[in-house]
VEXLUM-285846 format. One record per residue: residue number from 1; residue in one letter; chain; x, y, z of N, C-alpha, C, O, CB in turn. Coordinates in Angstrom, 1 decimal, m for minus. Each point is the difference from the previous one (the first is absolute). Glycine has a CB too. Example, Ala and Ser with C-alpha at 12.3 -4.5 7.8 and 13.67 -1.06 7.14 Angstrom:
# VEXLUM-285846
{pt 1,'a','A',{13.2,m5.7,7.8},{m0.9,1.2,0.0},{0.9,1.2,0.0},{1.0,0.0,0.7},{m2.9,m1.2,0.5}}
{pt 2,'s','A',{1.5,2.3,m1.9},{0.9,1.1,0.0},{m0.8,1.1,0.8},{0.5,1.1,0.1},{0.7,m1.7,m2.3}}
END
This chain:
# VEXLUM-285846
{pt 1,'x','A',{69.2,14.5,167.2},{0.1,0.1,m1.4},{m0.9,1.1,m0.6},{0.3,0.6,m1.0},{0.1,m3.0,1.1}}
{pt 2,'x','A',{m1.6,2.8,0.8},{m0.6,0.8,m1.2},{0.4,1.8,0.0},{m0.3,1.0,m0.6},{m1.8,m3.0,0.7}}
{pt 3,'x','A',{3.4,1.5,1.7},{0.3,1.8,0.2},{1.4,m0.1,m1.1},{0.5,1.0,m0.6},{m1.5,m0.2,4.0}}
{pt 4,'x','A',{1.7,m2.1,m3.7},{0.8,0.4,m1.3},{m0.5,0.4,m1.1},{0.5,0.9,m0.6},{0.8,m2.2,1.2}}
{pt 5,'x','A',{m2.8,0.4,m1.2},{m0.2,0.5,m1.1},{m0.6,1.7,m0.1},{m0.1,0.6,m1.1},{0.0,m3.4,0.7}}
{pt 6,'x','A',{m0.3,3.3,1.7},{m0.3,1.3,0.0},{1.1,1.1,m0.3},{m0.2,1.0,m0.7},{m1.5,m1.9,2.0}}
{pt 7,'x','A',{3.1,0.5,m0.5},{1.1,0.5,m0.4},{0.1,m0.2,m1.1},{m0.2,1.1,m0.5},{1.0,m1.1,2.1}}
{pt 8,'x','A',{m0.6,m0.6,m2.3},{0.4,m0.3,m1.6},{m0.4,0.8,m0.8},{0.7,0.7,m0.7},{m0.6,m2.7,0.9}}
{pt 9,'x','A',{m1.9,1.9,m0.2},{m0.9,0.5,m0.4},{0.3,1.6,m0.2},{m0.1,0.7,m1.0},{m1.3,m2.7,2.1}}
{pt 10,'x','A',{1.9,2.5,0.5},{0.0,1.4,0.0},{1.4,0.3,m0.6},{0.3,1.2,m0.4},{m2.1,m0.9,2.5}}
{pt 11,'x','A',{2.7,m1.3,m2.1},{1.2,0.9,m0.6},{0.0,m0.2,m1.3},{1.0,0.6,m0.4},{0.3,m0.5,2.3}}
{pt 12,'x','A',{m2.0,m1.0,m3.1},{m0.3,m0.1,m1.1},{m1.0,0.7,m0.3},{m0.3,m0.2,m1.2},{1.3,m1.5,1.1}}
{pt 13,'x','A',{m1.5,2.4,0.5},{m1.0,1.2,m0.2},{0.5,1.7,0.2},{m0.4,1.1,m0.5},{m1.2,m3.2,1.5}}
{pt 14,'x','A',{2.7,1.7,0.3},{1.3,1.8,m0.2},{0.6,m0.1,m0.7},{0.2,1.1,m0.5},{0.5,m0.5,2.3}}
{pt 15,'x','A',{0.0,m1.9,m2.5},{1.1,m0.3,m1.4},{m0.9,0.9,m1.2},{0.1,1.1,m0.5},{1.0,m4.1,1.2}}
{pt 16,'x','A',{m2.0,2.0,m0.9},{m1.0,0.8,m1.1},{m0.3,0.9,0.0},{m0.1,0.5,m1.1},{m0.5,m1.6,0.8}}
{pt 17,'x','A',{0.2,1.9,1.4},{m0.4,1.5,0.1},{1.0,0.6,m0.6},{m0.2,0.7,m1.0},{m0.9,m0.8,3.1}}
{pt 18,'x','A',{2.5,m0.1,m1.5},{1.4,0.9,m0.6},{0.5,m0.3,m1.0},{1.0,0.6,m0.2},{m0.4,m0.1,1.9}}
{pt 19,'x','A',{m0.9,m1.5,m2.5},{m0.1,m0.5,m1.2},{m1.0,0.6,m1.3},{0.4,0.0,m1.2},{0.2,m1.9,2.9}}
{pt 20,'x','A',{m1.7,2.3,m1.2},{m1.3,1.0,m0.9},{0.4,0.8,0.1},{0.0,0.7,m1.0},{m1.8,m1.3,1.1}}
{pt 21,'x','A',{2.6,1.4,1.3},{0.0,1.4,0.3},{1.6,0.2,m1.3},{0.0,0.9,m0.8},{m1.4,m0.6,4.4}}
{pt 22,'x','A',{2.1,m0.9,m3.6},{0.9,m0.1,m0.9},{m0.2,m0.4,m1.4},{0.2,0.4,m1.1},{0.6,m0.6,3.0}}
{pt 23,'x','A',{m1.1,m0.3,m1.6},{m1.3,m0.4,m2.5},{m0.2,1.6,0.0},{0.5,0.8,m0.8},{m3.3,m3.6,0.7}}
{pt 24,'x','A',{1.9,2.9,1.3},{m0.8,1.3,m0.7},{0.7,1.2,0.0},{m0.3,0.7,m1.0},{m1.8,m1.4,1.8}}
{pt 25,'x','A',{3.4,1.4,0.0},{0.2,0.8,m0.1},{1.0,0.1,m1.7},{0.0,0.9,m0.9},{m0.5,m0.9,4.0}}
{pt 26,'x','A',{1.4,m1.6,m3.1},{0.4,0.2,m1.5},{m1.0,0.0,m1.1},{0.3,0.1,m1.2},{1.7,m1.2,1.9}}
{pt 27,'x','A',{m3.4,1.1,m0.3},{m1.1,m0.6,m0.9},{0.2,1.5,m0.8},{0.4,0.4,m1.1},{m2.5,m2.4,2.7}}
{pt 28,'x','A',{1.7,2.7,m0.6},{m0.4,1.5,0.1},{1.6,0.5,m0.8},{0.0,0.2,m1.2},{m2.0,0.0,3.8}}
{pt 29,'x','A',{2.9,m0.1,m2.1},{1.3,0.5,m0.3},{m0.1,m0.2,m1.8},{0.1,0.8,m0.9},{1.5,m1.7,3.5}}
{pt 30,'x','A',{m1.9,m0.5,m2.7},{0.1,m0.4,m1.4},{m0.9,0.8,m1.0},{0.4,0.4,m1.1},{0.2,m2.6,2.0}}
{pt 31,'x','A',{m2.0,2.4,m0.3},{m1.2,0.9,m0.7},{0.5,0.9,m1.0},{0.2,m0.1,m1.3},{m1.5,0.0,3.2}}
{pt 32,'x','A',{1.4,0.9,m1.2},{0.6,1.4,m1.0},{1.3,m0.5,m1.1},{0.1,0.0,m1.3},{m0.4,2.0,3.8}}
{pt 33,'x','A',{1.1,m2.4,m1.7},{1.2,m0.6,m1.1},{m0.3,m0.6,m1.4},{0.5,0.2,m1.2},{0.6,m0.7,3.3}}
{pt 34,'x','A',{m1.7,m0.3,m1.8},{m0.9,m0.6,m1.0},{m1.1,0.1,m1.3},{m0.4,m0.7,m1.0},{1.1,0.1,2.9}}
{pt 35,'x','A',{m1.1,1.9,m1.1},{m1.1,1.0,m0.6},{0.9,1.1,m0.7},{m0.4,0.3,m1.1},{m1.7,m0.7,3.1}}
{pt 36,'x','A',{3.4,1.0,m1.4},{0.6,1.2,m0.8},{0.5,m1.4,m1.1},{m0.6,0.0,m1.1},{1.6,2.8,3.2}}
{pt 37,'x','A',{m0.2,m3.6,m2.0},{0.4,m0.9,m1.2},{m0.8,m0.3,m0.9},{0.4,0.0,m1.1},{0.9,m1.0,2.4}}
{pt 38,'x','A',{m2.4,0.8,m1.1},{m1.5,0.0,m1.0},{m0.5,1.2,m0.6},{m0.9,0.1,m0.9},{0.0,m1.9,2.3}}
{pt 39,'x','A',{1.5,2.7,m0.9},{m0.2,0.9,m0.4},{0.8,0.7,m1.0},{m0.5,0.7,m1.0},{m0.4,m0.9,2.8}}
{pt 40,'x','A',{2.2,0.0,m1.6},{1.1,0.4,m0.4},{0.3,m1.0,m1.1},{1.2,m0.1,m0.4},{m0.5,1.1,2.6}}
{pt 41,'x','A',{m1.4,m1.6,m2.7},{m0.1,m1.1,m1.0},{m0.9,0.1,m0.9},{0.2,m0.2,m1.2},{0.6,m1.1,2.6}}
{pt 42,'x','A',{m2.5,1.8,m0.7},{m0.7,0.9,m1.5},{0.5,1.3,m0.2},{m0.4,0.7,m1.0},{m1.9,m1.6,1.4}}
{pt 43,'x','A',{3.1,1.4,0.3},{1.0,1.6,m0.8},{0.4,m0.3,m0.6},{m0.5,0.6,m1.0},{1.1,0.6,2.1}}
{pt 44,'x','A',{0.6,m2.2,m1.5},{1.1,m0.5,m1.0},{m0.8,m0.8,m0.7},{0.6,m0.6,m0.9},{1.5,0.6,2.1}}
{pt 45,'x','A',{m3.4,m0.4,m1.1},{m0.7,m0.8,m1.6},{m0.6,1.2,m0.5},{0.1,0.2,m1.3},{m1.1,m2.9,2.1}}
{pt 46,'x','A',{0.3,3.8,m0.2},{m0.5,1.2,m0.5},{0.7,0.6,m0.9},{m0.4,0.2,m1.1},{m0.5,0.0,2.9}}
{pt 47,'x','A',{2.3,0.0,m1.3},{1.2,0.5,m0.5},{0.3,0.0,m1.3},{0.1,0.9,m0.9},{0.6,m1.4,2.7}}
{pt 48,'x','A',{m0.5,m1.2,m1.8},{0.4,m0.8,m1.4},{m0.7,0.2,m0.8},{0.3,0.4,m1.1},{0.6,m2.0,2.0}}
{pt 49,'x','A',{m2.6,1.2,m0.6},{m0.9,m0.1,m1.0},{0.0,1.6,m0.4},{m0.5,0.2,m1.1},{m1.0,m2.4,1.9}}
{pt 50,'x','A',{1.9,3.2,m0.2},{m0.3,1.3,m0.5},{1.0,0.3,m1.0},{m0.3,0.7,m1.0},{m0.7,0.0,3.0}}
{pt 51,'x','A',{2.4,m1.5,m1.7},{1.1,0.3,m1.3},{m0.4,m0.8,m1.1},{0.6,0.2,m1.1},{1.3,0.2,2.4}}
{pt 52,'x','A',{m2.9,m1.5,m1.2},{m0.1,m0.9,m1.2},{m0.8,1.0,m0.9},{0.2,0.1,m1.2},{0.0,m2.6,2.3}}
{pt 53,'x','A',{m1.6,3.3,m0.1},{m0.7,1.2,m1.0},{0.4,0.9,m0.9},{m0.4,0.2,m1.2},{m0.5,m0.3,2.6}}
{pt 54,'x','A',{2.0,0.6,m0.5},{0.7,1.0,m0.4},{1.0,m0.4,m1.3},{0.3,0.8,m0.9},{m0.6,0.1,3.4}}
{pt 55,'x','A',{0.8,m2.4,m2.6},{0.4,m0.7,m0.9},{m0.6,0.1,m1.2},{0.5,0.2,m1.1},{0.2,m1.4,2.8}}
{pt 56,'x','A',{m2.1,1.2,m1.6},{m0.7,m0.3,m1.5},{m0.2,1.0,0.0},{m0.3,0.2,m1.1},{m0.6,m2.1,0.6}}
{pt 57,'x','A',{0.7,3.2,1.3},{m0.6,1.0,m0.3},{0.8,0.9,m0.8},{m0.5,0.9,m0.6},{m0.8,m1.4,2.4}}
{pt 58,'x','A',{3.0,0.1,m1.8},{1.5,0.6,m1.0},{m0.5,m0.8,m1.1},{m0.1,0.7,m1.0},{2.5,m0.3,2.7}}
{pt 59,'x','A',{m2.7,m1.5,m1.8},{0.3,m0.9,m1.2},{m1.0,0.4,m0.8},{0.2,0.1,m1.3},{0.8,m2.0,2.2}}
{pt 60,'x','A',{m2.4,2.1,m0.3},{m1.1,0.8,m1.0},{0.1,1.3,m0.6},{m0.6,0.4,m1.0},{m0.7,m1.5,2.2}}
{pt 61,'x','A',{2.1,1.8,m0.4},{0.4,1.1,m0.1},{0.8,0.2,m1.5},{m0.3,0.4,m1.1},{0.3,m0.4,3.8}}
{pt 62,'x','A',{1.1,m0.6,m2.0},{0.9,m0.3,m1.8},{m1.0,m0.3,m0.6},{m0.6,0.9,m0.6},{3.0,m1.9,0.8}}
{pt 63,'x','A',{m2.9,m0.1,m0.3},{m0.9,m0.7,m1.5},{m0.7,1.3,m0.4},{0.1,0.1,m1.2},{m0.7,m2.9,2.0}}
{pt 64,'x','A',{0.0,3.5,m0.3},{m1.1,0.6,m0.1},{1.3,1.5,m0.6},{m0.5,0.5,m1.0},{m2.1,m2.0,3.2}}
{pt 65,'x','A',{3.4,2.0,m2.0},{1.0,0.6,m0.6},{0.1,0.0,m1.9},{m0.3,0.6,m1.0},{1.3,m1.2,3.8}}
{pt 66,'x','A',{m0.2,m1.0,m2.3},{0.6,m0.7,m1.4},{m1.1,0.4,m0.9},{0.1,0.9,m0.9},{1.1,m3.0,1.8}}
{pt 67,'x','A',{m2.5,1.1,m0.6},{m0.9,0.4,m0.5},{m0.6,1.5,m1.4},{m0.2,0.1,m1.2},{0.5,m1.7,3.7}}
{pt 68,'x','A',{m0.2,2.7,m0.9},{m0.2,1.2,m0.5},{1.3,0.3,m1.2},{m0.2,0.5,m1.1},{m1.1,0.1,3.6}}
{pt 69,'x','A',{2.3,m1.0,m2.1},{1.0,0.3,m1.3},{0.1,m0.8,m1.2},{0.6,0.5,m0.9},{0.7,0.5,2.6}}
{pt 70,'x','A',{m1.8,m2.7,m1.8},{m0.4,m0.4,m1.0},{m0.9,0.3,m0.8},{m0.2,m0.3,m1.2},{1.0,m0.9,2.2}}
{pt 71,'x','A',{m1.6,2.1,m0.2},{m1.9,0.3,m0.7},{1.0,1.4,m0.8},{m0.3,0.2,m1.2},{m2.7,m0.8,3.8}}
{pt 72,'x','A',{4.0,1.4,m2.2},{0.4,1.2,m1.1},{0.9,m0.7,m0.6},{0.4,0.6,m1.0},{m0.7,1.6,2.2}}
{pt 73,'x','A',{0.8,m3.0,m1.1},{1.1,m0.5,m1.4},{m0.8,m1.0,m1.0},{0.5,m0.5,m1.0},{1.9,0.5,2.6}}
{pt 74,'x','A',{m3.7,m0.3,m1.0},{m0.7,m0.8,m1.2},{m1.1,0.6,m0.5},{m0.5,m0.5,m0.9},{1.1,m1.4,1.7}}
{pt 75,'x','A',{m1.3,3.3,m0.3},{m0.5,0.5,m0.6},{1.1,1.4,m1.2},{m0.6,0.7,m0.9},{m1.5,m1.9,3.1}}
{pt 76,'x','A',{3.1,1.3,m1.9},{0.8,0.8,m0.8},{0.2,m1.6,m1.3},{m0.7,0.1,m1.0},{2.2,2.2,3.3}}
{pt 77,'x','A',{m1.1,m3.0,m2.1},{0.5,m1.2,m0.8},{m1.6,m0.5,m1.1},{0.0,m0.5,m1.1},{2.1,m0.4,3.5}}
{pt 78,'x','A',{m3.0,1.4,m1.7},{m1.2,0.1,m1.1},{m0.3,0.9,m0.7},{m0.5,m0.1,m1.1},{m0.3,m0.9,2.0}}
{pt 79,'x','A',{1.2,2.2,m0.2},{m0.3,0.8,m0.7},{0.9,0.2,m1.2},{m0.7,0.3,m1.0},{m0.3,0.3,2.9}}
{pt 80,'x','A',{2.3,m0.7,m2.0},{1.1,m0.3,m1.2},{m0.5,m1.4,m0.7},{0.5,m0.4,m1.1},{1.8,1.5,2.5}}
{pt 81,'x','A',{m2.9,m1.6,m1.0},{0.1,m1.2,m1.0},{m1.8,0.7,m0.7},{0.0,0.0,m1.2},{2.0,m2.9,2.9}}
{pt 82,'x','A',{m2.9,3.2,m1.4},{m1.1,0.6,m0.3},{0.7,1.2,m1.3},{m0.2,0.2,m1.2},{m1.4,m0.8,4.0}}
{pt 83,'x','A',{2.5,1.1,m1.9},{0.6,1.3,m1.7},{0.9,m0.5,m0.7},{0.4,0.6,m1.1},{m0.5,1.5,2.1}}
{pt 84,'x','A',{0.7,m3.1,m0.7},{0.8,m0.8,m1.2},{m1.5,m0.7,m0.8},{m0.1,0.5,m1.1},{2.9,m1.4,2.6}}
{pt 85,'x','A',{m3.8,0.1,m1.3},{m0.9,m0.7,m1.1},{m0.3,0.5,m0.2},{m0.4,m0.5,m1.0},{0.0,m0.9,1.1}}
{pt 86,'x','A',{m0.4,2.8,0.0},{m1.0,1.3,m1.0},{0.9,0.8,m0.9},{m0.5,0.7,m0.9},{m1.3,m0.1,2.7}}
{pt 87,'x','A',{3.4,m0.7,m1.5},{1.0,0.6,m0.9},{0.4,m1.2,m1.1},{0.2,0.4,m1.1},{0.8,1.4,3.2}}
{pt 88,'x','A',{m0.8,m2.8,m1.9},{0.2,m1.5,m0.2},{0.0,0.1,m1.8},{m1.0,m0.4,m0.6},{m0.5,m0.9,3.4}}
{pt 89,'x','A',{2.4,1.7,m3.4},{0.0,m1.1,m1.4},{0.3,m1.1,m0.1},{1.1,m0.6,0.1},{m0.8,2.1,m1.0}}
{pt 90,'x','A',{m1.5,m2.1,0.6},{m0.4,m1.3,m0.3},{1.2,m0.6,m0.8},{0.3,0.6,m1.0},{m2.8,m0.1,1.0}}
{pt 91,'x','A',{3.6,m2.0,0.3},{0.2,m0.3,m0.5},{0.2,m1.5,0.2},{m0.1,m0.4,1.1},{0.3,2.7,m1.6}}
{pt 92,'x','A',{0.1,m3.2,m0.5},{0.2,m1.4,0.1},{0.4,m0.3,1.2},{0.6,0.9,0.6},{m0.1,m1.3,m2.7}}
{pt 93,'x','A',{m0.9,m0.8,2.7},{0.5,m0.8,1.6},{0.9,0.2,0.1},{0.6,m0.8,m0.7},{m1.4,m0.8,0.9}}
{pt 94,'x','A',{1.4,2.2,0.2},{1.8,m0.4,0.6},{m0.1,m0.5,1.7},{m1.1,m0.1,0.6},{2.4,2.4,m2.4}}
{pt 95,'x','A',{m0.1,m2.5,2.1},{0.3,m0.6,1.2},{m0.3,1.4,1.0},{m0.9,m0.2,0.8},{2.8,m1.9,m1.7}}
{pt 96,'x','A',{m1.4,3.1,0.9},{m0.7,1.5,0.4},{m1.3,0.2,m0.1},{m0.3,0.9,0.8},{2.2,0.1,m1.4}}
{pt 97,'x','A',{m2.8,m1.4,m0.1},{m1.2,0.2,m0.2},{m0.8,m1.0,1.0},{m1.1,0.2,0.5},{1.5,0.6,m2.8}}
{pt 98,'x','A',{0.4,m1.7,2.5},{m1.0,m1.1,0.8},{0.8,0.5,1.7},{m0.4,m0.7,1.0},{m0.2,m1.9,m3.3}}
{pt 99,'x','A',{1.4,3.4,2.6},{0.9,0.5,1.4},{m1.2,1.1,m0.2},{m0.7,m0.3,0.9},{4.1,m0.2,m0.6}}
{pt 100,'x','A',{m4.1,1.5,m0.9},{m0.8,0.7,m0.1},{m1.2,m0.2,0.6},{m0.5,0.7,0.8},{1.7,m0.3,m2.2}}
{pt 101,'x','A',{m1.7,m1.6,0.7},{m1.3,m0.9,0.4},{0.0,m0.3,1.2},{m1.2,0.1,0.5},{1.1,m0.9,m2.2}}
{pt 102,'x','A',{1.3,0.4,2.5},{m0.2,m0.9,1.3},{0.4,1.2,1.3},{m0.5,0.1,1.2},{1.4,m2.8,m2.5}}
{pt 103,'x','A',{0.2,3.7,0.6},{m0.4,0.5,0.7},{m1.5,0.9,0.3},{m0.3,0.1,1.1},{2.7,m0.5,m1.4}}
{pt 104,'x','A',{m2.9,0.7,m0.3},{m1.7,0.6,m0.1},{m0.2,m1.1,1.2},{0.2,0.2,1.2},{m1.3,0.7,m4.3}}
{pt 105,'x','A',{0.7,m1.9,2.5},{m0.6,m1.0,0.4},{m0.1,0.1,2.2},{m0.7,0.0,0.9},{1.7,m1.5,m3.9}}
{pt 106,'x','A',{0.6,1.6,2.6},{0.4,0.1,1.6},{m0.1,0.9,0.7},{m0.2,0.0,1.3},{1.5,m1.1,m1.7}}
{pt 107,'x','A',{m1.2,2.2,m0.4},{m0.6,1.1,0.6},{m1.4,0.3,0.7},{m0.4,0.6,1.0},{2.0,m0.1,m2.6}}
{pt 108,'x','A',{m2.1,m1.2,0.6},{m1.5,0.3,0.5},{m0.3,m0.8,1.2},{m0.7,0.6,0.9},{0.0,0.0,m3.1}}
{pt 109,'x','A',{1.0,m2.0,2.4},{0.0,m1.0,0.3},{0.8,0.7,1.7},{0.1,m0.6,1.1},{m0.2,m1.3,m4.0}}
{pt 110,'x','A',{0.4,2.7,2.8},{0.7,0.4,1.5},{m0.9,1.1,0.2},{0.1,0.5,1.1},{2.5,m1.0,m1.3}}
{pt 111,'x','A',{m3.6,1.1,m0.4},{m0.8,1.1,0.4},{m1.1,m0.5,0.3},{m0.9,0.7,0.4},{1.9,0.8,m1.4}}
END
């Protein structure tokens, strides 16, 4: 009995040997594969988050455009409404007199 259990012993001990030697060689195989995929996955988040920058960085762009061309159509738009009220004969309320008023009002109210 104890020269079977030595046999046993030794051939569940060659099984496993070629059993680790096999883990390990796909262990290894797998390493790299696994590492370029992890890799190849912070490129394409790098990627994305760089178009989302580049996203606001157009959209500030325009705003900051618009902007510049609202600041010359509302400072021309004061300036006409500034030489209409120093030219301005005064006269009773009308409905034009108070479109006069508001626009001032708005004008300034945008500068």
């Amino acid at each position: 009995m104890p020269l079977s259990q030595l046999l046993a012993t030794a051939g569940a001990a060659s099984v496993g040997g070629q059993v680790w030697k096999y883990n390990r060689e796909n262990y290894f195989f797998d390493i790299p594969l696994k590492q370029s995929a992890f890799f190849q996955q912070q490129n394409i988040q790098l990627a994305r988050y760089g178009l989302f920058r580049e996203d606001v960085r157009d959209a500030t762009a325009i705003t900051a455009e618009r902007q510049g061309t609202l600041l010359v159509v509302n400072t021309l738009q004061l300036g006409f409404s500034i030489t209409l009220f120093y030219n301005q004969v005064f006269f009773p309320p009308t409905w034009t007199n108070y479109h006069f008023q508001f626009d001032q009002l708005f004008t300034t109210s945008l500068l």
